[in-house]
N, C-alpha and C positions, 0 to 999 in steps of 0.2 A: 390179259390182265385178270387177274381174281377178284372177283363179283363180292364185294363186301354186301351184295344187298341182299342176299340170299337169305332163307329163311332159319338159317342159325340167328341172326339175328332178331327176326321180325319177334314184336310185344315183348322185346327181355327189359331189362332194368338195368341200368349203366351208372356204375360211380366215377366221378372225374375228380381227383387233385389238383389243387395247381390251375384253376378252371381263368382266373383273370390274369393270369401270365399269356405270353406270345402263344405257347403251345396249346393250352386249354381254349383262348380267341378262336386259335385256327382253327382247331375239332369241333368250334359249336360254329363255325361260320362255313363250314365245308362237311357238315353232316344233314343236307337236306334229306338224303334218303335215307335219315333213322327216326324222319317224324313219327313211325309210329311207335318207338320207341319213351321210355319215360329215364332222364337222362337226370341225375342230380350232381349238383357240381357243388362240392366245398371253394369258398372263397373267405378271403380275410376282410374284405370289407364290401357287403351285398350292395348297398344304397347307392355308391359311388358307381357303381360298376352299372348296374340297373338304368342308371340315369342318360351314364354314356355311351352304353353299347347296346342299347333295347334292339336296335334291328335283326343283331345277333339270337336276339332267344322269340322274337315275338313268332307267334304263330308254331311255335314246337314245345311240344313236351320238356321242357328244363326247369325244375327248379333249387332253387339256390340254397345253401347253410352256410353260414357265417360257422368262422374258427381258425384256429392256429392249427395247423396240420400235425402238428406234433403232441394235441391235446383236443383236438375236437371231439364233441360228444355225437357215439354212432348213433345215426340215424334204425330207428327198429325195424323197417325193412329190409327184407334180403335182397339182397341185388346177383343178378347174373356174370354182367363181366366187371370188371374196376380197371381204370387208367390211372396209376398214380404217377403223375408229372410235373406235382408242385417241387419247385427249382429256385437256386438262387444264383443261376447266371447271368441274371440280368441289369444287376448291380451290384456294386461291393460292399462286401460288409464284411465284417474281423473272421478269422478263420475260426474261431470257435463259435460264435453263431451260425455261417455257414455248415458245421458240421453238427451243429445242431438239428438243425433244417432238416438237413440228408439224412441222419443217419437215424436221431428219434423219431422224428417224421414218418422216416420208413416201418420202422419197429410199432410205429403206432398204426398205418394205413393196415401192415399186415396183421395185429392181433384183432383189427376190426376186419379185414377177409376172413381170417379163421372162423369166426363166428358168421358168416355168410352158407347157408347149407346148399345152398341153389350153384353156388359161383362154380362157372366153368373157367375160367379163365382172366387171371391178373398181366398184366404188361407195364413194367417199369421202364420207365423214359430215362435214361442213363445218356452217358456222352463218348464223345470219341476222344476227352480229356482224357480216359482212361488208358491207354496206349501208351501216353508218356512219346517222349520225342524218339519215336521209332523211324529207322534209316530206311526201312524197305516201304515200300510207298507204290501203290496204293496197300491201306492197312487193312490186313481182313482179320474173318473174328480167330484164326485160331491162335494167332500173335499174341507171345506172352506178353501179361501188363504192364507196365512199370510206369505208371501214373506220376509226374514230379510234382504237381500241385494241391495245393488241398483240395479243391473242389473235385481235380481227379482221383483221388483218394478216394473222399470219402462216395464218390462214387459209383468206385468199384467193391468197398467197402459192402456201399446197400446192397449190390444187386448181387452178392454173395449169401446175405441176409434173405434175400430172394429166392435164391434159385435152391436154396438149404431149408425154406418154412416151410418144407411139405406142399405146399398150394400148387396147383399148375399155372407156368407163370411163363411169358418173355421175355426178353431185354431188348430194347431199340437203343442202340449206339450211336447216338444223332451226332452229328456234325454240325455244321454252319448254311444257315436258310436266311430265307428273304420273303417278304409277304406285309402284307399291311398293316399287322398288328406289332410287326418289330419295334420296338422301342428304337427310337433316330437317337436318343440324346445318353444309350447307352454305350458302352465298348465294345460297340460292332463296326469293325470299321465301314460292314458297305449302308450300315443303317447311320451313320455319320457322313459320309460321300451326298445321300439323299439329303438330309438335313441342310448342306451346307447349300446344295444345288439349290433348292427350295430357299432358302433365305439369301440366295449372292454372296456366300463367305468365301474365304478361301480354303481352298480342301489342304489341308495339311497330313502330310505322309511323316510319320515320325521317324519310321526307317528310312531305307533303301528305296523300297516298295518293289523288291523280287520276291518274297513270300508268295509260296501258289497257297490260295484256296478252290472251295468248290461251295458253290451254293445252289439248294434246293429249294423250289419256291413252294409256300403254307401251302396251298394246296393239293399239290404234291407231299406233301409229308403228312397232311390229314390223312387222306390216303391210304399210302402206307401204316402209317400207325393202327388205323382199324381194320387194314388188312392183318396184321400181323398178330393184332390182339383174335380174332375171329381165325384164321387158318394159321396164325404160327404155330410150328410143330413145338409140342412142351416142353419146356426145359431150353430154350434156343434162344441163340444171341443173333440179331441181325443189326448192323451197321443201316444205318439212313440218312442219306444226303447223294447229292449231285458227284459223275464222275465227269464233270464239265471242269477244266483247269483254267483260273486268271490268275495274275500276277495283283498285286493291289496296286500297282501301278497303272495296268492299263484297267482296272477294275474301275478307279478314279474316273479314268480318260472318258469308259464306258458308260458310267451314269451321269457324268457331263456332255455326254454326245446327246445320250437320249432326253436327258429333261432340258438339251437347248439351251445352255447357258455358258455363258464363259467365263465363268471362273479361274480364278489363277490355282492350279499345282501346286504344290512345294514341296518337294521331297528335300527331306533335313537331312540325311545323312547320303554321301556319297557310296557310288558301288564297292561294296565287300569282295568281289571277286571269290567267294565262296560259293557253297552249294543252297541254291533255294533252300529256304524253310516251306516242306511242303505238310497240309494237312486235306489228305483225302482220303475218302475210302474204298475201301474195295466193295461192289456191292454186285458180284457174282451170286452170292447165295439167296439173297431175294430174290434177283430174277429168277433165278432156278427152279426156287422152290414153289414162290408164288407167284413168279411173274409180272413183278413190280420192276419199272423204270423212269426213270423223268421224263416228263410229260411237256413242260412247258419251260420253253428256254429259259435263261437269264436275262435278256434281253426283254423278253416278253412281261419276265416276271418283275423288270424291274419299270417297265410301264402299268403296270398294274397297279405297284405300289406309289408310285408317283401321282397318279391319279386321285390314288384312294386319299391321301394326304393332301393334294389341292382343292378337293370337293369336301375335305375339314373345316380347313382355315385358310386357305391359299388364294 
C-alpha cells in the first residue's frame, strides 16, 4: 500500500471543499497522520458543524471558512495541495442549482488554485454518475462517457474544466460508500437499510431488488483519496469504490442480519427477468499504480457504522 505519510506531505498546507459533506467528515476523521499538517476547510455553515462534530478537528490543525463555494472569498494563504469535493449528492435540489454548485463552484475553487504559487497538486472528487448506464461492467476509466443525468453531466462537465486549467490535477471517480458520516435519511439506499434497522421500520425495496452495487467503506476512501491526491500520476483519472458485488436485496437482508433486528422486507415490484442493473467499477488502475485496495469488508464496515449511530442517539 502507498505510504500517504511520507514526507511529500509533512508541514504542507491543505485546502478542503465540501469539508461538512460525507466526504470532507471522512478526510478529517481518517487524517490522523496529517496532524502536522495545517488543513483549512471551506464550509457553508461553521457554528453548526463545530458544535456537532468537535471530535472530528479537536487536537489537529483544521480551521474552518464559512462561504458558498461558488463565491467564497480566498483565503491569502498559499496552500500546497487542494481537495475540492463540495457535492450535491446528498440531496435533491433543481437541476439548475445543482449545476450551479458543480460547475461555478468548480470555475471558482480553480481561479483561486491559479493564484496559489506553492500548489503541487489539485484532486477533484467527481463520480461514477459519469459513465452513464454502460453495458460492460466492471467500468474502467478509459470507457467513453455518456452521463444521462444532470449531476452526471455536469460532472463530467467540471472535471474537463479541470484537467484543461493548466493546474496539475486528478480525478477520483467515486462510486457508492458506507461509513458514519453517510447521511441515513438520504437516497442511499444502504444508508436508508441502517436507518430503518435502527428505528424497527420496515425496509422497503422499491424495485425488484437485483440491482448489483458495491460499497467502499469512509475509511477506505479517505485513503485512497489522499493517496491519490499525493502520488496520483498528473492529469489521471482513477475510479474509487469497492469491487465487493451485492444485490440490494440481500444488501437489506445483510444490514438486518448484522444490526439484529427483524424487520419486515418488502420488495414492491416483482422479478424483471432482465439483466441486473449493475454499478461497479473497475479499480485495476489504482491497484497498479498505487496499490490501493479495500481494506475493510462490508460487513465490518457496516458494524462500524451501526455503532457509530447507536452511541449518537440509539
Amino acid at each position: 500500500m502507498t505510504d500517504v505519510k511520507s514526507s511529500l506531505i509533512k508541514n504542507k498546507r491543505i485546502f478542503i471543499t465540501g469539508g461538512t459533506g460525507f466526504f470532507g467528515k471522512s478526510l478529517m476523521h481518517h487524517c490522523i497522520s496529517f496532524l502536522e499538517n495545517d488543513i483549512v476547510v471551506l464550509a457553508s455553515d461553521t457554528d453548526n458543524f463545530r458544535k456537532k462534530y468537535s471530535p472530528l478537528f479537536n487536537g489537529k490543525r483544521i480551521e474552518f471558512i464559512q462561504g458558498d463555494v461558488r463565491d467564497f472569498k480566498f483565503p491569502e494563504a498559499n496552500f500546497d495541495y487542494i481537495i475540492h469535493a463540495a457535492a450535491t449528492s446528498g440531496k435533491i435540489i433543481p437541476d439548475d442549482e445543482m449545476r450551479s454548485v458543480v460547475i461555478d463552484g468548480t470555475k471558482h475553487v480553480l481561479n483561486f488554485a491559479l493564484q496559489n504559487t506553492n500548489l503541487v497538486n489539485f484532486l477533484f472528487v467527481s463520480s461514477g454518475a459519469v459513465y452513464g448506464n454502460q453495458y460492460q461492467i466492471p467500468m474502467h476509466e478509459n470507457l467513453p462517457c455518456e452521463p444521462v443525468t444532470v449531476y452526471g453531466k455536469t460532472k463530467l462537465e467540471a472535471e474537463m474544466l479541470c484537467l484543461h486549467s493548466g493546474i496539475s490535477c486528478n480525478i477520483a471517480r467515486c462510486f457508492a460508500f458506507i461509513g458514519e458520516y453517510l447521511p441515513l435519511d438520504a437516497h442511499f439506499a444502504i444508508g436508508n437499510f441502517i436507518y430503518n434497522c435502527l428505528n424497527d421500520h420496515t425496509i422497503v425495496i422499491k424495485g425488484d431488488g437485483t440491482p448489483i452495487r458495491t460499497y467502499l467503506y469512509s475509511g477506505d476512501l479517505a485513503h485512497w483519496l489522499w493517496t491519490i491526491l499525493i502520488h496520483g500520476k498528473p492529469g489521471r483519472v482513477y475510479n474509487v469504490g469497492s469491487n465487493h458485488e451485492i444485490s440490494i436485496r440481500i444488501l437489506a437482508e445483510t444490514v438486518r442480519k448484522i444490526s439484529r433486528t427483524k424487520n419486515e422486507i418488502k420488495i414492491l415490484s416483482p422479478l424483471s427477468g432482465t439483466q441486473p442493473e449493475h454499478y461497479k467499477p473497475n479499480i485495476m488502475r489504482v491497484y497498479q499504480e498505487l496499490g490501493l485496495e479495500p481494506k475493510i469488508s462490508l460487513e465490518e464496515a457496516i458494524r462500524l457504522t451501526l455503532d457509530y449511530h447507536r452511541r449518537l442517539t440509539y
